[in-house]
PDB file of N, CA, C and O in Angstrom:
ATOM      1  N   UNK A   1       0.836  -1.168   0.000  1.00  0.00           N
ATOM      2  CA  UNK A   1       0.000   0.000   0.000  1.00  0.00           C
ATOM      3  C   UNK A   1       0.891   1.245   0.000  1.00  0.00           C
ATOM      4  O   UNK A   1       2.019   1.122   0.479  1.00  0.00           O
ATOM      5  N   UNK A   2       0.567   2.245  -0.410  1.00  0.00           N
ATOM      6  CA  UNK A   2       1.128   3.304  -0.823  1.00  0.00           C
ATOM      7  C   UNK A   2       0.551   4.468   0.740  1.00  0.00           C
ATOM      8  O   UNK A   2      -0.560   4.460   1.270  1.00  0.00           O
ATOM      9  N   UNK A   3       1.536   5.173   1.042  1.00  0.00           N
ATOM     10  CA  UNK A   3       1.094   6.141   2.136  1.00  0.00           C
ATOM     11  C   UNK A   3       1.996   7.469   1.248  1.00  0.00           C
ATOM     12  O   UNK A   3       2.728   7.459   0.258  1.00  0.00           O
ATOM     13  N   UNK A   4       1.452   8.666   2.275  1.00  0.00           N
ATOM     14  CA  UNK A   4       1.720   9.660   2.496  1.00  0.00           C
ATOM     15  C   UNK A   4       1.673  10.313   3.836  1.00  0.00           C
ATOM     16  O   UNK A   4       0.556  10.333   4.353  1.00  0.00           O
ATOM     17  N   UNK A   5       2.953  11.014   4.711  1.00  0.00           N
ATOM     18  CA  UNK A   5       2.559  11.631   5.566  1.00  0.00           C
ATOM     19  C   UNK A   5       2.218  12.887   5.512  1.00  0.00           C
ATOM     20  O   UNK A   5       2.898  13.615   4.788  1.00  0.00           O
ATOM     21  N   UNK A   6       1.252  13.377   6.148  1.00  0.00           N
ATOM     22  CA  UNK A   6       0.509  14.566   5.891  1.00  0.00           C
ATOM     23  C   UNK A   6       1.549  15.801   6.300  1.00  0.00           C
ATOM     24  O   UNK A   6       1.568  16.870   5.689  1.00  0.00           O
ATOM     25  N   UNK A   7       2.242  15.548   7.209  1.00  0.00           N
ATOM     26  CA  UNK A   7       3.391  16.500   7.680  1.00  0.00           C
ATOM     27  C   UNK A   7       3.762  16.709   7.206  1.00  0.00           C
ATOM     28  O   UNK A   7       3.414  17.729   6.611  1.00  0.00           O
ATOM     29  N   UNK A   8       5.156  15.916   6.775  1.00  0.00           N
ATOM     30  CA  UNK A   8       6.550  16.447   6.041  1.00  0.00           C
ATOM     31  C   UNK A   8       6.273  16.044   4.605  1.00  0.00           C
ATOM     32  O   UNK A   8       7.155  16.444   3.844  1.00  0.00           O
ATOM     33  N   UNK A   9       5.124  15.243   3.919  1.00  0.00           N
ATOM     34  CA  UNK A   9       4.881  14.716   2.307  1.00  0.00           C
ATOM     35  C   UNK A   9       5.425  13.423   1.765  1.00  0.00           C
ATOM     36  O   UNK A   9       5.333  12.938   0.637  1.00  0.00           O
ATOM     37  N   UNK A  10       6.058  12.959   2.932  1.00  0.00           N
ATOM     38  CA  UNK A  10       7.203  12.193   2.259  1.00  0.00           C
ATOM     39  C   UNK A  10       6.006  10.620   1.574  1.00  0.00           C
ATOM     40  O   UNK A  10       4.905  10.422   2.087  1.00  0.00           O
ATOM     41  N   UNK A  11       6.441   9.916   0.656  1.00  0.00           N
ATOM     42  CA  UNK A  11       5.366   8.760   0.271  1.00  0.00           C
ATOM     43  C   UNK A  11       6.548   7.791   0.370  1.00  0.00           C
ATOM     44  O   UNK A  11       7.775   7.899   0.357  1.00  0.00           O
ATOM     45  N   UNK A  12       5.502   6.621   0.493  1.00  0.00           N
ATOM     46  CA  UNK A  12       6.408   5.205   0.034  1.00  0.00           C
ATOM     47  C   UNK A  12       5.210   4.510   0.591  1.00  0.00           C
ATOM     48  O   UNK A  12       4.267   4.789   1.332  1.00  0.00           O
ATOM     49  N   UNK A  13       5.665   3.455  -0.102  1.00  0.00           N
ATOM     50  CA  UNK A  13       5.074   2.076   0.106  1.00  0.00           C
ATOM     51  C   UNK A  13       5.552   1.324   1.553  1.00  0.00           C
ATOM     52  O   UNK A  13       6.624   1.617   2.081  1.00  0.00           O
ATOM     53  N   UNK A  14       4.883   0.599   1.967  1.00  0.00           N
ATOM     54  CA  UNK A  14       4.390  -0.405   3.273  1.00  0.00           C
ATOM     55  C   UNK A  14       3.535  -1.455   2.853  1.00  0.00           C
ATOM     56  O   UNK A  14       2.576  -1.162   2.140  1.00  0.00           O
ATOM     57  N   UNK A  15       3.794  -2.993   3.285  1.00  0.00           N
ATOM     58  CA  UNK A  15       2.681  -3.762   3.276  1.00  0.00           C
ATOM     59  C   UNK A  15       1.840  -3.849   5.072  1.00  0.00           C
ATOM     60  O   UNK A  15       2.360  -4.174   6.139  1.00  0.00           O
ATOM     61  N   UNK A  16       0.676  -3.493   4.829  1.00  0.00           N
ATOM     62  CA  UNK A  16      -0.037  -3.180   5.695  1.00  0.00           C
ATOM     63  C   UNK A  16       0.108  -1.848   6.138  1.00  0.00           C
ATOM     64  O   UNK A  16       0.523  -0.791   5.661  1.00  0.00           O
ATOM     65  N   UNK A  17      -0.517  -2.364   7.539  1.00  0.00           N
ATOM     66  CA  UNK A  17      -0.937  -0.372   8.367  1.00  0.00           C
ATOM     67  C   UNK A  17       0.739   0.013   8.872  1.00  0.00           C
ATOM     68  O   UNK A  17       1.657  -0.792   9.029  1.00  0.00           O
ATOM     69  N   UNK A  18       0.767   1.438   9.046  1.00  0.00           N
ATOM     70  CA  UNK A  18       1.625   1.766   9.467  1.00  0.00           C
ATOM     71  C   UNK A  18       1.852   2.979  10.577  1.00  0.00           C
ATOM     72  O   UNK A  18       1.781   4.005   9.900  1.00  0.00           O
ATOM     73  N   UNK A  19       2.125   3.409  12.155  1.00  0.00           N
ATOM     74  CA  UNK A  19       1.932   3.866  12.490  1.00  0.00           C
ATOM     75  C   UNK A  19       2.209   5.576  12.430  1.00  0.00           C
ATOM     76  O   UNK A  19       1.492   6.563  12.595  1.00  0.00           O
ATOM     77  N   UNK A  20       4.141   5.276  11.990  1.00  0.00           N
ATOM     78  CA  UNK A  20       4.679   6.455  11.996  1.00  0.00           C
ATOM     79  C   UNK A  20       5.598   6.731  10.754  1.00  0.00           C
ATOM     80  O   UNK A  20       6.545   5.988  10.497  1.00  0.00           O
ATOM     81  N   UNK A  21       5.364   7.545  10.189  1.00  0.00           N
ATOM     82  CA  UNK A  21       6.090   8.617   9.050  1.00  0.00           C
ATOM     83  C   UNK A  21       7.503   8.245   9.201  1.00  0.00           C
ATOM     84  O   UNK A  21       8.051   8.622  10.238  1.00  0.00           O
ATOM     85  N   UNK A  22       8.418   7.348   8.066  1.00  0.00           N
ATOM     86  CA  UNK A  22       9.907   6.420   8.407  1.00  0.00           C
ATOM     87  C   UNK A  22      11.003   7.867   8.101  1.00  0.00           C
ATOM     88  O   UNK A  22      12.218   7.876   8.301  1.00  0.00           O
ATOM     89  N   UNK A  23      10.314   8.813   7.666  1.00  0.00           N
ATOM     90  CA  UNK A  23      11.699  10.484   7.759  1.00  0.00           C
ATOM     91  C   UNK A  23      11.077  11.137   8.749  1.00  0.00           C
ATOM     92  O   UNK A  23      11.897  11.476   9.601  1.00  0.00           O
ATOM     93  N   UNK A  24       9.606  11.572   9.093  1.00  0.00           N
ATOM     94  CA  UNK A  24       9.771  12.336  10.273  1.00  0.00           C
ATOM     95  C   UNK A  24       9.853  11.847  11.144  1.00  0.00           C
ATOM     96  O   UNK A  24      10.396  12.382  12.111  1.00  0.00           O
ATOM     97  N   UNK A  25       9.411  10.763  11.184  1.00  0.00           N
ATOM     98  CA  UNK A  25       8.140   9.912  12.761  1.00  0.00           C
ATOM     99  C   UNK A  25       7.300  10.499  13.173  1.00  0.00           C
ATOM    100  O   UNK A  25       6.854  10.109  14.252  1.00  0.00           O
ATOM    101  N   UNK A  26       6.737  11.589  12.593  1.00  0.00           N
ATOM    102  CA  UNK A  26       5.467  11.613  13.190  1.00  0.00           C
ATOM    103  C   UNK A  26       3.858  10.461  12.564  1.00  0.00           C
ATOM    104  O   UNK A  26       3.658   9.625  11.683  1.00  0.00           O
ATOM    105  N   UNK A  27       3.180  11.020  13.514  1.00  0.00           N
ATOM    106  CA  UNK A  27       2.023   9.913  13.229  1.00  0.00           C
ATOM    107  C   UNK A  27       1.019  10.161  12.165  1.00  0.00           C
ATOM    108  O   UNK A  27       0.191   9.320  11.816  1.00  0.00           O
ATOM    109  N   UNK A  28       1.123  11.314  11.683  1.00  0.00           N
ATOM    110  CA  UNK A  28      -0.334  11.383  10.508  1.00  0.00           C
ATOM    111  C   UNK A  28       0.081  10.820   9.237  1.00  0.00           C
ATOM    112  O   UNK A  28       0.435  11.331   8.175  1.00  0.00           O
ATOM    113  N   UNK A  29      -0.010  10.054   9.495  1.00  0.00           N
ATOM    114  CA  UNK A  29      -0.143   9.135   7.911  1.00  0.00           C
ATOM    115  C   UNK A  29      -1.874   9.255   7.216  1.00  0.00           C
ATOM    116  O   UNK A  29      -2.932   9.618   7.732  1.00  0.00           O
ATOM    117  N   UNK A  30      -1.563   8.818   5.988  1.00  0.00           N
ATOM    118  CA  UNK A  30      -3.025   8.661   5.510  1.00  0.00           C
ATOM    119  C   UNK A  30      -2.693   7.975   4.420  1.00  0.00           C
ATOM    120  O   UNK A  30      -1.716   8.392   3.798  1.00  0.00           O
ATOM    121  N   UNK A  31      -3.406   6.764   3.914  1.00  0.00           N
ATOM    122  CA  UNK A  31      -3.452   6.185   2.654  1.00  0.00           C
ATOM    123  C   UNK A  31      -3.379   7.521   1.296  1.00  0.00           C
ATOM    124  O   UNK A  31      -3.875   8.640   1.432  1.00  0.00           O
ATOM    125  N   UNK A  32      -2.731   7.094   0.196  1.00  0.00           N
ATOM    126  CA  UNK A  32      -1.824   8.080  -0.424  1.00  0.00           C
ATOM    127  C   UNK A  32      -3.243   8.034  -2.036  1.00  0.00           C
ATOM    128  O   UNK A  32      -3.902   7.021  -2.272  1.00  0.00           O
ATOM    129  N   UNK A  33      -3.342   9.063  -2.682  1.00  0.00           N
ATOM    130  CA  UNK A  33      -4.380   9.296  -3.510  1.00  0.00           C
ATOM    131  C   UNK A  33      -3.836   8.611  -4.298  1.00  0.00           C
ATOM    132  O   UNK A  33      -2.776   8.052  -4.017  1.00  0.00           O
ATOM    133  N   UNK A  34      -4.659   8.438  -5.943  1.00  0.00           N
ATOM    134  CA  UNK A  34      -4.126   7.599  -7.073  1.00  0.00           C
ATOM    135  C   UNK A  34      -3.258   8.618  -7.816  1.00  0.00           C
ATOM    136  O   UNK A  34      -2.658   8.227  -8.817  1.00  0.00           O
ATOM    137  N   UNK A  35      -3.138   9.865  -7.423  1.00  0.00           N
ATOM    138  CA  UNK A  35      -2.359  10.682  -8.227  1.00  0.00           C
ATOM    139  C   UNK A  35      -0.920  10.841  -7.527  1.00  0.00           C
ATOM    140  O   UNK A  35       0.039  11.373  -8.086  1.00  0.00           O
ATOM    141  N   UNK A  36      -0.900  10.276  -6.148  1.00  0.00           N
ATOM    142  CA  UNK A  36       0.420  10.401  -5.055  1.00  0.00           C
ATOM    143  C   UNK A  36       1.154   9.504  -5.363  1.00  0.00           C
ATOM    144  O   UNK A  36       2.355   9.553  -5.629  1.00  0.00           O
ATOM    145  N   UNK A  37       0.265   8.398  -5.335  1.00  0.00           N
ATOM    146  CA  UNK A  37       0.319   6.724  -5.757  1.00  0.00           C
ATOM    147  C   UNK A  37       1.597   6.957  -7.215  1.00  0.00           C
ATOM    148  O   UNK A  37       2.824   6.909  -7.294  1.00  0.00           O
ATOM    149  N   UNK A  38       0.695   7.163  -7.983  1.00  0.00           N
ATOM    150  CA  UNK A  38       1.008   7.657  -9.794  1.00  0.00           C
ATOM    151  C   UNK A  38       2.420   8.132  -9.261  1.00  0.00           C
ATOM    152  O   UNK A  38       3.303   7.361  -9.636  1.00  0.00           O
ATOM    153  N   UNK A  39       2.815   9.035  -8.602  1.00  0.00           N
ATOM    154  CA  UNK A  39       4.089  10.164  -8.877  1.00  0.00           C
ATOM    155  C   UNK A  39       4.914   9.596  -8.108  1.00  0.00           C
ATOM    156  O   UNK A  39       6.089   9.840  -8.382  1.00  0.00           O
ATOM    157  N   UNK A  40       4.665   8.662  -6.902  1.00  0.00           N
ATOM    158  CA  UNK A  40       5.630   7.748  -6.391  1.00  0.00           C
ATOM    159  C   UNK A  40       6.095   6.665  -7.355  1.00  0.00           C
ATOM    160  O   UNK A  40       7.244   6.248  -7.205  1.00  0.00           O
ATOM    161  N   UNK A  41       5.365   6.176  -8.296  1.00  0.00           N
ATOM    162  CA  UNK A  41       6.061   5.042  -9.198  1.00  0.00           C
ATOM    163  C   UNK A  41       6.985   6.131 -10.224  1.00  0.00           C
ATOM    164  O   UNK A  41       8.174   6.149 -10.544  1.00  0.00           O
ATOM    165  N   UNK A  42       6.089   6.801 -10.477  1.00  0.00           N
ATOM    166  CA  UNK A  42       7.524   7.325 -11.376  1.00  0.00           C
ATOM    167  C   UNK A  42       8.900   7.923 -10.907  1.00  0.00           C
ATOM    168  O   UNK A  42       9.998   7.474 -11.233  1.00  0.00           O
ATOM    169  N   UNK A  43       8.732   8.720 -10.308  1.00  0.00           N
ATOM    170  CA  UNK A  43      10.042   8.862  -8.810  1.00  0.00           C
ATOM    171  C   UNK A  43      11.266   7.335  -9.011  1.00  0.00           C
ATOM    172  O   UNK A  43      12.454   7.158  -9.280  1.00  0.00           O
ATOM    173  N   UNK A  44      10.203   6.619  -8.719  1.00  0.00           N
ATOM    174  CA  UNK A  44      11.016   4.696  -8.816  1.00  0.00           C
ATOM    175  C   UNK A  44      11.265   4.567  -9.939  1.00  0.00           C
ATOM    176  O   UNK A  44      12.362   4.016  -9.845  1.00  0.00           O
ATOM    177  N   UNK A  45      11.059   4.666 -11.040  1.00  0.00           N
ATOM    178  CA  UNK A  45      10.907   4.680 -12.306  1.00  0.00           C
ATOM    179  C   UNK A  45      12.332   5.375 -12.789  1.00  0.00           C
ATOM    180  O   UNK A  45      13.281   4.829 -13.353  1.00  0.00           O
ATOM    181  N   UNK A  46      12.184   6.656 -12.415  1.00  0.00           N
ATOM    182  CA  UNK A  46      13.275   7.371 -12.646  1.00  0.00           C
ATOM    183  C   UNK A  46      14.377   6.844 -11.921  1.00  0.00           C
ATOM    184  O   UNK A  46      15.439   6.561 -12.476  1.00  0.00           O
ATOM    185  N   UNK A  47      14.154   6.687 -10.589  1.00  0.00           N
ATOM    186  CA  UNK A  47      15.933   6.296 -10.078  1.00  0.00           C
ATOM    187  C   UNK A  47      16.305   5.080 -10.286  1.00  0.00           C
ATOM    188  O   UNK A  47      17.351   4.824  -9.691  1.00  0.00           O
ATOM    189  N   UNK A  48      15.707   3.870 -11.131  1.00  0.00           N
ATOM    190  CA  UNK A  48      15.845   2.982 -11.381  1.00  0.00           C
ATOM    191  C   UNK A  48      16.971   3.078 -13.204  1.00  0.00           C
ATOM    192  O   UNK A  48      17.939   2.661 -13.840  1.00  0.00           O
ATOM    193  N   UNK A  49      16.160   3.697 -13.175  1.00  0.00           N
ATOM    194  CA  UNK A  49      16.412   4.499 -14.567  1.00  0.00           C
ATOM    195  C   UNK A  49      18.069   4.818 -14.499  1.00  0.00           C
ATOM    196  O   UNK A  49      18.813   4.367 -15.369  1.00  0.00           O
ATOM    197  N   UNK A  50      18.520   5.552 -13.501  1.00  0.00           N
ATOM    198  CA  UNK A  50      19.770   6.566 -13.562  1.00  0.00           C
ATOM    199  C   UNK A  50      20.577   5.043 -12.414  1.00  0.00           C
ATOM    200  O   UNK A  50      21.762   4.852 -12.687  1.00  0.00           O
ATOM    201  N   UNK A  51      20.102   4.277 -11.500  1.00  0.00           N
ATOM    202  CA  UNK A  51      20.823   3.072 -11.210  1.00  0.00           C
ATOM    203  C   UNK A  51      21.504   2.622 -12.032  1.00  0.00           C
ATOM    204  O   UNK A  51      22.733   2.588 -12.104  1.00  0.00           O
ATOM    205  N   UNK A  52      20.296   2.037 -13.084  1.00  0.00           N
ATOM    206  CA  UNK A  52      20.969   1.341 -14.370  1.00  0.00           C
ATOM    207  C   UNK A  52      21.635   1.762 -15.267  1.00  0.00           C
ATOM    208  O   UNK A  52      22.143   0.934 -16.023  1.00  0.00           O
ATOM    209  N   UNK A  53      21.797   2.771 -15.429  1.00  0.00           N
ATOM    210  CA  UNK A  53      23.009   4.016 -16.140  1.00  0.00           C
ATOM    211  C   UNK A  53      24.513   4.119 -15.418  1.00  0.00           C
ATOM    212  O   UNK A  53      25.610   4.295 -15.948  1.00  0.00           O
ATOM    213  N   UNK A  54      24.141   3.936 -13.938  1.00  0.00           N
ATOM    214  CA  UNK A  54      25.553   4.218 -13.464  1.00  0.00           C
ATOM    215  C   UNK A  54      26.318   2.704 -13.408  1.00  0.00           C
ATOM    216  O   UNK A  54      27.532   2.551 -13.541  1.00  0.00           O
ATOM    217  N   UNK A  55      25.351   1.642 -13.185  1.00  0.00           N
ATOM    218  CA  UNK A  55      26.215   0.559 -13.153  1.00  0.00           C
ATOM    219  C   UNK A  55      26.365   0.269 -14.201  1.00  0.00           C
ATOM    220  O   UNK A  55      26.826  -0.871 -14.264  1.00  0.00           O
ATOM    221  N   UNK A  56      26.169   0.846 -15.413  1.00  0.00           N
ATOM    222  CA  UNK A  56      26.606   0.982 -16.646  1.00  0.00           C
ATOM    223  C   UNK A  56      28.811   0.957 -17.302  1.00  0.00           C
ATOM    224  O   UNK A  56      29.599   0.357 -18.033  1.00  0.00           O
ATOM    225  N   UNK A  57      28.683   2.356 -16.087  1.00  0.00           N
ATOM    226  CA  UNK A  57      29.923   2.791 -16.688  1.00  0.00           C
ATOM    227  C   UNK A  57      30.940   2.187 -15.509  1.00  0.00           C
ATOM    228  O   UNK A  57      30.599   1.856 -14.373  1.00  0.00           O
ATOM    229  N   UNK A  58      32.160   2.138 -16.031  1.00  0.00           N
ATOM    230  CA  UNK A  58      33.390   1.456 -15.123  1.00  0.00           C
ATOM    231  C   UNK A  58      33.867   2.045 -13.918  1.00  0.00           C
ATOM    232  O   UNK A  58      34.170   3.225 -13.743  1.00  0.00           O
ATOM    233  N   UNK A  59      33.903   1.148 -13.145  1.00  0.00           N
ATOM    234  CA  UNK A  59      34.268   2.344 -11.682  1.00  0.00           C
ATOM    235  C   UNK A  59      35.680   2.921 -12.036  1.00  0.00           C
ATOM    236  O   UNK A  59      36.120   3.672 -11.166  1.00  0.00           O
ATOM    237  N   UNK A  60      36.628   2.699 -13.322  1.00  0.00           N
ATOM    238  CA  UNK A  60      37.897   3.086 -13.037  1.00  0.00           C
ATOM    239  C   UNK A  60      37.823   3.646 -14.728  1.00  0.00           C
ATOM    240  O   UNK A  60      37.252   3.086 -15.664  1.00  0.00           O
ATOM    241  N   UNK A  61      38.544   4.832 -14.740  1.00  0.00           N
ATOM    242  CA  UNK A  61      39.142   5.138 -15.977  1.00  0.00           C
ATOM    243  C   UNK A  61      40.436   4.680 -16.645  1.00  0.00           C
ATOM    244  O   UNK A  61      40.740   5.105 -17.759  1.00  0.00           O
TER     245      UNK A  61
END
């Protein structure tokens, strides 16, 4: 399931409930909209993206 904390914004995924926000710790979480949802996969999308680019090139010149 996809969250958002209402505080600081931060999203990510959790399987199941979750009490506290894993960058602030605070407690207002709320299940995350389909458009929060949406912009968290691409976020993943993208740094998956630039992962696979860097283990691309040689650690040594």
């Amino acid at each position: 399931m996809t969250y958002v904390c209402a505080d600081c914004g931060f999203l990510f995924y959790r399987a199941g409930e979750i009490e506290n926000c894993p960058a602030c710790e605070k407690s207002n979480i709320r299940s995350a909209t389909e458009e929060e949802a949406q912009k968290l996969q691409e976020l993943l999308e993208q740094e998956n993206q630039i992962c696979g680019e860097r283990s691309k090139k040689p650690l040594w010149n």
